[in-house]
LUMDOTOR-567335 format. One record per residue (C-alpha): residue in three letters; x, y, z; residue number from 1. Coordinates in Angstrom, 2 decimals. Example, Ala and Ser with C-alpha at 12.3 -4.5 7.8 and 13.67 -1.06 7.14 Angstrom:
BEGIN
R|ALA|12.30|-4.50|7.80|1
R|SER|13.67|-1.06|7.14|2
This chain:
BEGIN
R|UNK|134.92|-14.12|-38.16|1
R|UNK|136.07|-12.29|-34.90|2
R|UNK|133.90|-9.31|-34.37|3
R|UNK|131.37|-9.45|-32.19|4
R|UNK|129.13|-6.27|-34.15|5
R|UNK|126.99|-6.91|-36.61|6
R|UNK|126.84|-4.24|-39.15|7
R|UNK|128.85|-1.68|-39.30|8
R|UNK|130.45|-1.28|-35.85|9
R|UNK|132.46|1.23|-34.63|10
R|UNK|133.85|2.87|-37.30|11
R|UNK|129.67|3.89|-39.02|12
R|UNK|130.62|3.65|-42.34|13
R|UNK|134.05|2.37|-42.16|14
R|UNK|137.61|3.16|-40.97|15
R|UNK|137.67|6.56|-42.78|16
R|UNK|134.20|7.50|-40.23|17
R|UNK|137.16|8.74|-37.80|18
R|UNK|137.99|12.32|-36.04|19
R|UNK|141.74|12.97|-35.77|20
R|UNK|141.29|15.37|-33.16|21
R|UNK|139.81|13.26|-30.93|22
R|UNK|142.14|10.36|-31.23|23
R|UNK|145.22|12.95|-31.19|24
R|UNK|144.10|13.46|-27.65|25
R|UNK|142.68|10.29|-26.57|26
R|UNK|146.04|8.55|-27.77|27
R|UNK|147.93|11.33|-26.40|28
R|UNK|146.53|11.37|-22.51|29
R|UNK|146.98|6.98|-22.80|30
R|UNK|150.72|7.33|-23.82|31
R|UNK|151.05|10.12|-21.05|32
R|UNK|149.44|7.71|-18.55|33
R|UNK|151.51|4.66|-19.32|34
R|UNK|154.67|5.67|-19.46|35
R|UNK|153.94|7.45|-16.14|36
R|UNK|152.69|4.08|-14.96|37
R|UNK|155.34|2.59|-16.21|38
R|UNK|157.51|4.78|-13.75|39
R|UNK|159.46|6.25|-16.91|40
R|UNK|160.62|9.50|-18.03|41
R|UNK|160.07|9.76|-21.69|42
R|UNK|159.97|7.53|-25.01|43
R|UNK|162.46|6.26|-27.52|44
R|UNK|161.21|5.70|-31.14|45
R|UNK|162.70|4.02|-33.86|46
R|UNK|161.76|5.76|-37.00|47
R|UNK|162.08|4.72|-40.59|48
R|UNK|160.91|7.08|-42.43|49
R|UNK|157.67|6.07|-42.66|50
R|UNK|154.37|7.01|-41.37|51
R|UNK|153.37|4.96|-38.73|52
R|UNK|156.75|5.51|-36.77|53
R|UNK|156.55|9.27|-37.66|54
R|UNK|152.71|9.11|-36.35|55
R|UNK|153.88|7.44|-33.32|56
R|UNK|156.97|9.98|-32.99|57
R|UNK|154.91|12.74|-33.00|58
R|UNK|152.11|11.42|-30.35|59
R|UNK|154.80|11.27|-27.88|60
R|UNK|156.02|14.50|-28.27|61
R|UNK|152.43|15.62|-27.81|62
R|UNK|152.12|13.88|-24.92|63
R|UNK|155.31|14.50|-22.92|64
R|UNK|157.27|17.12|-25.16|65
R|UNK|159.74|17.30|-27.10|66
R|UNK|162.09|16.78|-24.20|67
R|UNK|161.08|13.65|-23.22|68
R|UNK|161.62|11.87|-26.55|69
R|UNK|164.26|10.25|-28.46|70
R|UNK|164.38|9.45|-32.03|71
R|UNK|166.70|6.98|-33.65|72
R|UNK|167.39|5.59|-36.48|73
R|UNK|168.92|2.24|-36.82|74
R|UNK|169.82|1.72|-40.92|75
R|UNK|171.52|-0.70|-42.55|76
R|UNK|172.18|-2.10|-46.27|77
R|UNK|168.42|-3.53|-46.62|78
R|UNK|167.33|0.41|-45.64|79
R|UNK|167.32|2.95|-48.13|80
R|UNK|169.44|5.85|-47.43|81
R|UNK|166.41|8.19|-47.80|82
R|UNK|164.86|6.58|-44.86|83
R|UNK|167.66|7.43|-42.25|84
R|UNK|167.16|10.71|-43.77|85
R|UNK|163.67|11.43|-43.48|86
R|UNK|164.21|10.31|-39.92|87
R|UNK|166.70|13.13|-39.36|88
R|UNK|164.23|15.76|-41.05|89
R|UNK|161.41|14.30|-38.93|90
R|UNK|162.77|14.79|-35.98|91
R|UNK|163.89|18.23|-37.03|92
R|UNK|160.41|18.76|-37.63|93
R|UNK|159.05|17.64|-34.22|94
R|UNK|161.92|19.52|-32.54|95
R|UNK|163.68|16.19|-30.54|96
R|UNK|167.10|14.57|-30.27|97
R|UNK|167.90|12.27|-33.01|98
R|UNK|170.55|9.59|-32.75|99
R|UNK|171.89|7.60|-35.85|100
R|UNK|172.78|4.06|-34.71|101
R|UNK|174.22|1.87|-38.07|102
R|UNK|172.78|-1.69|-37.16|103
R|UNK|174.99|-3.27|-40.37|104
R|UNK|178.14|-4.21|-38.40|105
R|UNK|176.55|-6.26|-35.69|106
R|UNK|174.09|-8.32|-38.48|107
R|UNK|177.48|-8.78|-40.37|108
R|UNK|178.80|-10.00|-37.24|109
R|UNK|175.46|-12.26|-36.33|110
R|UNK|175.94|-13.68|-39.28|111
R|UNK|172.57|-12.30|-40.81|112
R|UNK|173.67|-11.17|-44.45|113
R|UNK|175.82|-14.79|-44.91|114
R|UNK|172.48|-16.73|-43.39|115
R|UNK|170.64|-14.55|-46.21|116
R|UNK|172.68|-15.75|-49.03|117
R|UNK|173.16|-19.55|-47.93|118
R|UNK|169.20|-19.48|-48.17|119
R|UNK|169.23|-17.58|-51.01|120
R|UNK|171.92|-19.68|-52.97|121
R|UNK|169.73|-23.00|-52.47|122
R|UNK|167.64|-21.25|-54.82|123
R|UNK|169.58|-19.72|-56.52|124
R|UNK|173.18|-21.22|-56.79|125
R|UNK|174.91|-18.82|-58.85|126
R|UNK|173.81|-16.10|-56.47|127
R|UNK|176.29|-12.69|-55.87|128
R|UNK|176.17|-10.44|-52.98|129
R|UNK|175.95|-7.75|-55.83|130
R|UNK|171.99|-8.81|-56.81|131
R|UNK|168.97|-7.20|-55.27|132
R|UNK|166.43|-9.53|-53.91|133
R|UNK|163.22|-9.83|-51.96|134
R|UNK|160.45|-12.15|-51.18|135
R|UNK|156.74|-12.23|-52.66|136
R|UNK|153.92|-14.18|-51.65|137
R|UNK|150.93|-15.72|-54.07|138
R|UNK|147.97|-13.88|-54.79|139
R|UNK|144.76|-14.59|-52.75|140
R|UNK|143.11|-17.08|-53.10|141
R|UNK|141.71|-18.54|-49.79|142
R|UNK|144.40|-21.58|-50.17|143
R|UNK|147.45|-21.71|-49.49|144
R|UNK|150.03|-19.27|-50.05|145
R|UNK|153.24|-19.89|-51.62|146
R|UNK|155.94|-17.38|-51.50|147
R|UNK|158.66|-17.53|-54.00|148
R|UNK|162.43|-15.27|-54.49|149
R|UNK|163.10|-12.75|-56.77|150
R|UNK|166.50|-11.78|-57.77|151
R|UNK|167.62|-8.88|-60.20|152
R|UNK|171.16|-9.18|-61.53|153
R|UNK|173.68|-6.88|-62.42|154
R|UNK|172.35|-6.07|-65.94|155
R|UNK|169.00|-5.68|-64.65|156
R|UNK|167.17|-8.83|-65.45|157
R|UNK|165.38|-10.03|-62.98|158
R|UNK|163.70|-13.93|-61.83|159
R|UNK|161.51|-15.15|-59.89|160
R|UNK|161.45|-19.18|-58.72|161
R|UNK|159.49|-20.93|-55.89|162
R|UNK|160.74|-21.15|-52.05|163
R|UNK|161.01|-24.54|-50.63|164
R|UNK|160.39|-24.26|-46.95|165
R|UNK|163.61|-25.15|-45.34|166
R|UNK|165.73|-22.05|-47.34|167
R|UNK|162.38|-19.98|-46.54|168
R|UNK|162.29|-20.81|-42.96|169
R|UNK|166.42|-19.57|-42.64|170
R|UNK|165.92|-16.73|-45.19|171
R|UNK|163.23|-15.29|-42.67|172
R|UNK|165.03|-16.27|-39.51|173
R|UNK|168.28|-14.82|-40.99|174
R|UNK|166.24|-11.85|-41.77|175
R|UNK|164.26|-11.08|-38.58|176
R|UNK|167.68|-10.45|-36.68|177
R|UNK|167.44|-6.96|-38.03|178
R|UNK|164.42|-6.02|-36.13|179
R|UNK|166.11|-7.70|-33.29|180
R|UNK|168.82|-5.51|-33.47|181
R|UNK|167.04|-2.43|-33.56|182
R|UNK|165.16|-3.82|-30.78|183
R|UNK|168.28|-4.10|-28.70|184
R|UNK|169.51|-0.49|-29.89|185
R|UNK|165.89|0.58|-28.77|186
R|UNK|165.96|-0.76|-25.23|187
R|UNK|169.70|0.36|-24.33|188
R|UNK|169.07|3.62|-25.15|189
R|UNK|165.70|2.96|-22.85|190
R|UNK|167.70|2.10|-20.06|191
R|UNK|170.43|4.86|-20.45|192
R|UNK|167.74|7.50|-20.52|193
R|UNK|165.07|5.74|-18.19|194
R|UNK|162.23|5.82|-21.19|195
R|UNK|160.10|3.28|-22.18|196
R|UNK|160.13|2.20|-25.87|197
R|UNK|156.89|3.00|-28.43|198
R|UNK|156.23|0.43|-30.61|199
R|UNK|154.85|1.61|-34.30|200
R|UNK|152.59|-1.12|-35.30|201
R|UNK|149.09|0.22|-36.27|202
R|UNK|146.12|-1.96|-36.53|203
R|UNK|146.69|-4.12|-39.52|204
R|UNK|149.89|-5.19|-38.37|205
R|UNK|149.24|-6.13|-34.61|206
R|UNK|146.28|-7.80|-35.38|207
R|UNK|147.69|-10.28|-38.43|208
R|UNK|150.98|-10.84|-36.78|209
R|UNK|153.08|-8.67|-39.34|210
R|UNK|155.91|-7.96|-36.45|211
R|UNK|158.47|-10.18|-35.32|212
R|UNK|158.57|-11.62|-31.57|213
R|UNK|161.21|-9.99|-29.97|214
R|UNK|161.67|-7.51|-32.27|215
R|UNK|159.38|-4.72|-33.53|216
R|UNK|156.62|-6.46|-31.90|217
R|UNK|158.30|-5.77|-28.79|218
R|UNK|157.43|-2.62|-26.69|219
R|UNK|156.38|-0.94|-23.76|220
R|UNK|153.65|1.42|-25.08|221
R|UNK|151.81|0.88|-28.61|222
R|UNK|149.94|4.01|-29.25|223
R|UNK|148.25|3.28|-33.25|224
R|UNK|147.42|-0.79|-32.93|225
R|UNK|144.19|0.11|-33.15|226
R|UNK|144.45|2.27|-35.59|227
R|UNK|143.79|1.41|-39.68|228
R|UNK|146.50|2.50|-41.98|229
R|UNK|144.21|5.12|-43.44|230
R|UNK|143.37|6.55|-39.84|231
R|UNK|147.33|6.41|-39.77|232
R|UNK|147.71|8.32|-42.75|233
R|UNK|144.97|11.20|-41.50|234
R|UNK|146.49|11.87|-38.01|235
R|UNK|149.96|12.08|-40.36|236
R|UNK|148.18|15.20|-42.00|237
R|UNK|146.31|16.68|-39.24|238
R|UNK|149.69|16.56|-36.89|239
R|UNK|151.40|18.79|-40.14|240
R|UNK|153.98|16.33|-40.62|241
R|UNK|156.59|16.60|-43.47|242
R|UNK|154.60|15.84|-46.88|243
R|UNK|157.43|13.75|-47.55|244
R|UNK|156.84|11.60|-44.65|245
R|UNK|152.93|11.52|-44.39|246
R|UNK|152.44|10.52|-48.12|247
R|UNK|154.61|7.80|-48.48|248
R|UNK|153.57|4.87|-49.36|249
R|UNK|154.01|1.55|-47.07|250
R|UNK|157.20|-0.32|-47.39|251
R|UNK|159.07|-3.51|-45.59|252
R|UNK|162.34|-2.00|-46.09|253
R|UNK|163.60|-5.51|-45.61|254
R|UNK|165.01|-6.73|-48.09|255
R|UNK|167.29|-5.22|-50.96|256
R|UNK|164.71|-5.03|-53.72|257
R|UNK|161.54|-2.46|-53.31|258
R|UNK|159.33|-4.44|-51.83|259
R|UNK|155.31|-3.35|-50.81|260
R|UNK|153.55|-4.95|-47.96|261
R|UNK|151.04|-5.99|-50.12|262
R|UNK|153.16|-8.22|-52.26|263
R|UNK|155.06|-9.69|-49.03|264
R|UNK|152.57|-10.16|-45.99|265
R|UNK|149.02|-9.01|-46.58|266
R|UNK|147.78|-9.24|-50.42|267
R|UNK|146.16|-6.07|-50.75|268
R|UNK|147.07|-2.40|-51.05|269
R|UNK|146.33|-1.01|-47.27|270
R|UNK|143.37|0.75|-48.89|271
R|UNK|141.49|-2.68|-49.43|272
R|UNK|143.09|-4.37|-46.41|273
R|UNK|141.83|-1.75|-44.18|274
R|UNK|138.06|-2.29|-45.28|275
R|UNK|138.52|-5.95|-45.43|276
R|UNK|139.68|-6.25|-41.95|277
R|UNK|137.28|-3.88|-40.59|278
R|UNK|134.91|-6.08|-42.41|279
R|UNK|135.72|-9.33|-40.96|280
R|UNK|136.10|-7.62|-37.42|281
R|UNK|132.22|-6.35|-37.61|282
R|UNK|130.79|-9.28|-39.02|283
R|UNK|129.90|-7.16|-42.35|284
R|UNK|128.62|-9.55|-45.23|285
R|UNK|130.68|-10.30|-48.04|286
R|UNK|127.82|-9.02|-50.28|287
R|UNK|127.54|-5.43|-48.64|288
R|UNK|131.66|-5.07|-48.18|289
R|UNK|132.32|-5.95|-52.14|290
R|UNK|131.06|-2.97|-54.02|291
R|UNK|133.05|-0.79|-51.67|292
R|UNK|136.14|-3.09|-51.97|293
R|UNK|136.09|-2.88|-55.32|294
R|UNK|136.43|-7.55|-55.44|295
R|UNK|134.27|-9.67|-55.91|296
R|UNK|131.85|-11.50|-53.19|297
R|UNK|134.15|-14.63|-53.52|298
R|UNK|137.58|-12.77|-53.28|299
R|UNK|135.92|-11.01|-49.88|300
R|UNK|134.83|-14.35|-48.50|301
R|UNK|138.32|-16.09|-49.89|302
R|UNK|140.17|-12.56|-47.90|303
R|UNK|138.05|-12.81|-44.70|304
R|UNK|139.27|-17.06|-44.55|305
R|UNK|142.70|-15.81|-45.51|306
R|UNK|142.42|-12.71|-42.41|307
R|UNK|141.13|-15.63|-39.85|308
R|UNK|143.96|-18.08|-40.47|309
R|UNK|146.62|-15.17|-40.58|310
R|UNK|145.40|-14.10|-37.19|311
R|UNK|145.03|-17.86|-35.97|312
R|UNK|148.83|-18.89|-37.36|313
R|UNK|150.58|-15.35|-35.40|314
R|UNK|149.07|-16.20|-32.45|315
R|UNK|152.13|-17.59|-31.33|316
R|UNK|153.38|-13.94|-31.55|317
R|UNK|151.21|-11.84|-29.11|318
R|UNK|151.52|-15.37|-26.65|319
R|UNK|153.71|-14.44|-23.28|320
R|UNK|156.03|-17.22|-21.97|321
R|UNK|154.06|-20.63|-20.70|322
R|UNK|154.60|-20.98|-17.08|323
R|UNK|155.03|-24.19|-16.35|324
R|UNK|154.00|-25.86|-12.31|325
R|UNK|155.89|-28.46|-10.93|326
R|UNK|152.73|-31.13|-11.42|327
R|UNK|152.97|-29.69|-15.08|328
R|UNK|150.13|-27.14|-15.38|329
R|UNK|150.97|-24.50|-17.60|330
R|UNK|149.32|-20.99|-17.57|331
């Protein structure tokens, strides 16, 4: 396991042992601090619609007023509409400039969308540009996990068959150009404005690699990676943001069919993930973490292997270029 605690760590009795108050300032002084480090002049956020960018949203303006931020939204066809617009009525809420920035024309032009369905087609050859789709992973298991496609059609039937690698491998390479592209919207409105760019990935995500390099894993402040989903969810409420926004549930928004993170990346509603990563981070024993987990001692031993080799395999993520010496050392 990773943690260094025994017991129960930081957090007393878990990640819900938290005071909003006191992490609405503590977060709020550090983002102050390091954009002014950072000799910048305010923040641009990229928000979705859901919590953890709204969170992060509203920290900033906390921080260095409503002002100094900049809201965007950055849809396209794997993006509901109701997430550009809960964006807008966010950042009506928090009183900043919102800019709407349709992403779909340059992924058309990358080629994303016809990577998607090449990959998509080895699967599935009789494939239309008309179905819904997403990907799902295996349940846990502490082996390995095996994702698999579902399509629905037209008429609402819908199947799911097994990914080989290779069409996997291009389906998610095809697919990570759209956080790419938001990441490039992100950083030249950055450099128009002179702001640094917040990242939204809260704890769960930044520490088991759900981000893509280069793209939303890419930023110049992070202000909730060390912050649970749940703790997420609590400064959402104690900040008075729209209902609509603070209560929704986690999405990927990546992919044309509804898709949770649970199914896709992690296994677990955020609920259990949170205490199962706190868990594993504070050395708690699989014995004393199961009753409150709601699993069994072998499904919190099989999810504390599976949390390990998650963080072990995205490693490659949080790594910073390899500088390489002329007599071939590399630091």
């Amino acid at each position: 396991m990773n943690g260094a605690h025994e017991g129960l760590g930081h957090f007393g009795h878990g990640p819900a042992d938290f005071d909003p108050a006191v992490a609405v300032k503590g977060l709020g002084d550090g983002v102050a601090r390091a954009v002014r480090d950072l000799g910048r002049r305010g923040t641009v956020v990229a928000i979705s619609g859901g919590v953890d960018s709204a969170v992060v949203a509203a920290l900033c303006v906390a921080a260095l007023g409503p002002e100094r931020v900049l809201c965007l939204r950055l849809p396209e066809r794997g993006l509901s509409e109701l997430s550009s617009e809960l964006g807008r009525r966010l950042a009506q809420h928090l009183g900043v400039s919102s800019v709407e920035e349709p992403i779909e024309p340059v992924l058309e032009a990358l080629g994303c969308y016809r990577l998607q369905e090449e990959a998509i087609r080895s699967v599935f050859p009789d494939f239309d540009c008309t179905w819904s789709h997403k990907l799902v992973r295996s349940a846990p298991t502490g082996g390995v996990i095996v994702f698999s496609l579902v399509v629905r059609r037209p008429d609402g039937s819908e199947e799911r068959r097994r990914m080989p690698p290779e069409p996997y491998r291009l389906l998610l390479g095809a697919t990570n150009m759209k956080q790419r592209t938001r990441k490039l919207f992100e950083y030249t409105w950055a450099d128009r404005l002179g702001y640094a760019v917040a990242g939204t990935p809260n704890l769960l995500e930044y520490d088991q690699g759900f981000f893509v390099k280069g793209g939303d894993g890419l930023a110049d402040v992070k202000p909730i990676a060390t912050l649970f989903k749940q703790q997420v969810y609590t400064l959402a409420k104690y900040l008075g943001l729209p209902e609509e926004v603070a209560e929704r549930p986690p999405t990927t928004e990546t992919f044309t069919l509804p898709q949770s993170q649970e199914e896709f990346y992690f296994g677990y509603p955020y609920e259990q993930m949170d205490l199962l990563l706190w868990g594993e981070i504070h050395n708690v024993a699989p014995e004393r973490l199961a009753p409150q987990v709601r699993l069994e001692v072998r499904d919190v031993e099989a999810a504390y292997w599976e949390i390990g080799r998650r963080r072990a395999a995205t490693a490659y993520l949080h790594a910073p270029a390899r500088i390489i010496e002329p007599d071939g050392t590399a630091y």
